[in-house]
N, C-alpha and C positions, 0 to 999 in steps of 0.2 A: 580125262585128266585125273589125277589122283589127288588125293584131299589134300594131300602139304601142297602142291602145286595151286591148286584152287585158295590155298589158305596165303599162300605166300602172292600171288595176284590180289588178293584181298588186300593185305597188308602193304602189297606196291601203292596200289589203287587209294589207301588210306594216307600215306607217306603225302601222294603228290596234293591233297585234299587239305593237308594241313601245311603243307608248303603255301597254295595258294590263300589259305585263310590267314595266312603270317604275315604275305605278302599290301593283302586287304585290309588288315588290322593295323599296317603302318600306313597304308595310303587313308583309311581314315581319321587316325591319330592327325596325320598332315593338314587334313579339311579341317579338324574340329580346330587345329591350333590357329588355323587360317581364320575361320568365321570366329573363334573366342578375343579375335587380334581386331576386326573388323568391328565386333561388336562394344568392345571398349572403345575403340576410335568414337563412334557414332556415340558413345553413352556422353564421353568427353565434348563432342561437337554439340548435341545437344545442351550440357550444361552452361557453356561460354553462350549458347544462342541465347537460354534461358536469358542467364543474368545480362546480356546486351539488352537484353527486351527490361528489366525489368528496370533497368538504370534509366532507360528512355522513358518509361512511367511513371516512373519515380521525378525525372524533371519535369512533367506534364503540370500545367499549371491544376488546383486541387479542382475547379469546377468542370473541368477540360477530362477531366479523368473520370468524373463521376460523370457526365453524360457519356462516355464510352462503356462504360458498366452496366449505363439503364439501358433497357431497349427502346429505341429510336419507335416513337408514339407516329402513326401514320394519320393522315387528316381522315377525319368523318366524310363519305360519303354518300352514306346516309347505305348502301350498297353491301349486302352482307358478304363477307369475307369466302374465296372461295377453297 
């Protein structure tokens, strides 16, 4: 083969290289917008869970609430811990 020939297969060969990276570059644009959509959702579901949770602590009578904060004291044994 003669060099334009071999130059011009080069250049085919580059052509369909950057057709499939075009190709690639919009199917992952697609995912990213996919999980960026997903991950708002979840940011959104966690903060309504938050605040359901904190509204229910909030009615918790005040001594009800502070034994849920301390840790739960386990009876002597006398048996060291394992």
């Amino acid at each position: 083969m003669s060099k334009i020939e071999d130059l011009a297969d080069r250049v085919e060969r580059l052509l369909l290289r950057h057709d499939e990276l075009q190709r690639t570059n919009v199917l992952l644009e697609q995912q990213l917008k996919t999980v960026t959509l997903e991950r708002d959702s979840l940011k959104s579901r966690l903060n309504a869970a938050r605040s359901r949770i904190n509204t229910l602590l909030e009615r918790l009578p005040t001594d009800v609430a502070t034994d849920l904060a301390a840790p739960a004291s386990l009876p002597s044994t006398g048996e060291p811990t394992r």
